[in-house]
N, C-alpha and C positions, 0 to 999 in steps of 0.2 A: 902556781898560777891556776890547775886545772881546781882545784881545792875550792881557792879565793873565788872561781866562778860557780861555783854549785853554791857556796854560800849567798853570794849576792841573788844566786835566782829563786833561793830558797825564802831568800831576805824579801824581793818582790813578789813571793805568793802569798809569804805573811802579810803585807801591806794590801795586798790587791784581795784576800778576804776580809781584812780588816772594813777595806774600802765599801763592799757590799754589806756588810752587817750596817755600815751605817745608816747607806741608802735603803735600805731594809725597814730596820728600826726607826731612823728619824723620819717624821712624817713632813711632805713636801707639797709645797701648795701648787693651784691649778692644774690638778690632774680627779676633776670631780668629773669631769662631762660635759660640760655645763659649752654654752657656746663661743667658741673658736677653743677648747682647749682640749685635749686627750684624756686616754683614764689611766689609773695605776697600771693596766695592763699593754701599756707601753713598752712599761721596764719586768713587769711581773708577769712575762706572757709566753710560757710554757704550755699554757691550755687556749692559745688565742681570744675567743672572745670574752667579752663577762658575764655573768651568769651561769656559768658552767656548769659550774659543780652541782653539789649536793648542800651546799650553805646556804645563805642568805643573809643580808643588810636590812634591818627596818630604821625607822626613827619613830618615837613618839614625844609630848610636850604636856606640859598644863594647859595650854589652849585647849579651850571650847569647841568642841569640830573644826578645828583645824582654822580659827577665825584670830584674828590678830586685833587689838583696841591700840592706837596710836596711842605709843610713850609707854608701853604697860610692860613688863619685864617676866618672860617666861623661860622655865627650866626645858631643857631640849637633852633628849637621848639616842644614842646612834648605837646600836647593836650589833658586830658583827660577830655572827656563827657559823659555826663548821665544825661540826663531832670528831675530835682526833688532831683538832689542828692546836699548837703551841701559842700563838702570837698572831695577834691579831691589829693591824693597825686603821687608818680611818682620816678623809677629808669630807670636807661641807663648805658650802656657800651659800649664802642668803642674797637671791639677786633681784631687782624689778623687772618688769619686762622690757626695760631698755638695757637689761644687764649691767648696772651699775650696782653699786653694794646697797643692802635692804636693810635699814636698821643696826645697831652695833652690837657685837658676838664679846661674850664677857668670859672672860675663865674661872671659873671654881674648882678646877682642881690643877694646880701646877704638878702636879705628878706623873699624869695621864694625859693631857692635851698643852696647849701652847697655839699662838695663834703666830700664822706666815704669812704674806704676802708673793704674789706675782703682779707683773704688768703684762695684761692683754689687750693687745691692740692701743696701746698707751695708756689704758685707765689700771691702776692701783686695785687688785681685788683681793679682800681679806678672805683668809681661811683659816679654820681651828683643824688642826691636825693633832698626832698622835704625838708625844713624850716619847725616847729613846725607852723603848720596854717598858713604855703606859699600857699597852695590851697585852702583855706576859701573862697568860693566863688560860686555862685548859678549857676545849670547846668552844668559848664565845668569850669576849669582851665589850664591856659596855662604856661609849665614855661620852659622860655629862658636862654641861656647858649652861649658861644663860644666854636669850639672846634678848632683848630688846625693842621692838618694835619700832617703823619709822614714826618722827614725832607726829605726822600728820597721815591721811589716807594718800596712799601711791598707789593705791589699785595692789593687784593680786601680786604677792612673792614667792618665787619658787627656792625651796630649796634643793641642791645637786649634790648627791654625797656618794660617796665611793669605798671599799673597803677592802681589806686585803685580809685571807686566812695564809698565813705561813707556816711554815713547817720547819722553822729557824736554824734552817741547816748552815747558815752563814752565807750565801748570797739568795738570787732572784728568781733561781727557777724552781720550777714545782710549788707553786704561792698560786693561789686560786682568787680573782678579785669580782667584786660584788658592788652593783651600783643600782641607783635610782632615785627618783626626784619626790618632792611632794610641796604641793601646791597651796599657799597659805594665801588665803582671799581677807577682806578687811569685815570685821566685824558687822561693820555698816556701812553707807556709799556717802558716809558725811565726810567732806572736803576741807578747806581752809575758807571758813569765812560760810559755811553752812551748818547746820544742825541736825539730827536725824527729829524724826515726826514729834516724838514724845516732848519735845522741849520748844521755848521760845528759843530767839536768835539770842548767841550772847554777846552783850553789850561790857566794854575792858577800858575804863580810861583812869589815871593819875592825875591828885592833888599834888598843890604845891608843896605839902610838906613830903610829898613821898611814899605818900597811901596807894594803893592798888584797889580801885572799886571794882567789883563785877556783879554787874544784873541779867538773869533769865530769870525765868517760867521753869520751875520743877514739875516734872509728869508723873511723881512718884515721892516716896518718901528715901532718902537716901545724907547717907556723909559726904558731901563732894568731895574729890581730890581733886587739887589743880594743880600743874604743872606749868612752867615757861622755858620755853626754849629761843637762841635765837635763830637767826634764818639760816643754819646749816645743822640743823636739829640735834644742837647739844642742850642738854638736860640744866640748868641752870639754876629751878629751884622746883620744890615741890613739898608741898599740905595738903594736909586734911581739916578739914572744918572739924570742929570741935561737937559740932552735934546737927541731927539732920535735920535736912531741911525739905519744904513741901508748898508748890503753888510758887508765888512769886519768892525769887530768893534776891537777897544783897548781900554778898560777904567782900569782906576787908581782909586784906593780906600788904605788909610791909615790903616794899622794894627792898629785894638784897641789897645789900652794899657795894659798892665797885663797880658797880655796872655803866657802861656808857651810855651815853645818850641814842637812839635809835629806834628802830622798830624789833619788836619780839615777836613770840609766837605766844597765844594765851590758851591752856586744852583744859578747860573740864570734864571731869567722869562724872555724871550722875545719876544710880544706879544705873540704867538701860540707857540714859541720854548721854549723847558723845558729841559736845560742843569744843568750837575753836574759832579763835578771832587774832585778828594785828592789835598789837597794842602802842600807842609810840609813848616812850621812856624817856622822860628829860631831867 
């Protein structure tokens, strides 16, 4: 008997390390900072506060000064360092400032990141965190993501990211966690149903066979892209004009197929001008 209980408790410290290398390693959403929720150093806080150490968390993007163009799709890097440290893991949020989710967060690497969810305060908030030993890697680890931009202007997005240097000794203590925000404002203060200076307003309406016209004012010489989304800013189609244009523009673009009847969302790029309009679809 006395045997059979050294094994079982031997049997529970193997499962109860096991249990912390997961928590460890897999990365766990709503624990960026961000508002109503905690940081990594909830669970990883042998050194109390964040910032402690001797590391440090950055992020950088392909954004322009930190400036975001509705609908436009940038690369995003999260950094966390610490000289000496094994493992490195990592969360983020993109939020508006009613804290709701800011544009959609894409994964390019299933190796290293993966995307979690929490519910705070009953609203659904995405997060990209780390892959089980996505961060295994000596001093620093870096992990890359796309994110997306909301289809229209929502004013300034923050994002809230968090990090953890470990020392992957199989559970939570002695792990050092690093955080902080950075502030993504809109390219330009153009809205839904306005235009920035450089352009006329744009004008979006459908023939009956199912053409898509759209008339401005070009302020420059440029390829427009256009994009349509519907009213919950999913991405639905997108072109480039085949060659630019300057001064007064008219381009033609085919209605997808399948589409229902209703109102869209219509966003031109062109060069510097950042126009958007309703379009109704029948």
């Amino acid at each position: 008997m006395k045997k059979n209980l050294i094994l079982l408790t031997a049997l529970a410290g193997v499962l109860l390390i096991t249990a912390f290398d997961i928590l460890s390693d897999n990365g766990k959403a709503g624990y960026t900072g961000s508002a109503n929720e905690l940081l990594c150093n909830d669970c990883h806080n042998t050194f109390g506060t964040s910032n402690s150490g001797s590391g440090s968390i950055t992020v950088s993007s392909t954004m322009t000064n930190w400036q975001y163009v509705p609908g436009q799709t940038y690369t995003v890097n999260v950094k966390v360092k610490h000289t000496g440290r094994p493992l490195f893991g990592f969360g983020l949020e993109a939020l508006s400032a009613t804290n709701a989710n800011a544009g959609t967060i894409q994964i390019t690497n299933t190796t290293k990141t993966q995307i979690k969810t929490k519910s705070v305060n009953g609203v659904i908030r995405n997060n990209v965190v780390h892959q089980f030993n996505g961060g295994l890697q000596a001093d620093s680890a870096v992990f890359s993501f796309n994110w997306t931009a909301p289809a229209t202007n929502i004013g300034n997005v923050t994002f809230y990211f968090a990090g953890v240097a470990a020392n992957s000794n199989g559970d939570e203590f002695g792990d050092y966690v690093y955080n902080s925000t950075k502030l993504v404002t809109p390219a330009s203060m153009t809205g839904l149903g306005e235009t920035s200076a450089a352009a006329a307003p744009l004008k979006a309406w459908q023939d009956r066979s199912g053409t898509i016209f759209l008339s401005y004012t070009a302020g420059e010489p440029a390829r427009p892209h256009i994009y349509l989304y519907d009213l919950n800013g999913r991405l639905l189609m997108s072109r480039v004009a085949d060659q630019e244009v300057n001064g007064k523009a008219q381009l033609q673009v085919d209605r997808p197929l399948g589409m229902e009847e209703g109102i869209y969302l219509i966003n031109v790029l062109s060069g510097s001008s950042i126009m958007n309009t309703k379009i109704h679809l029948y």
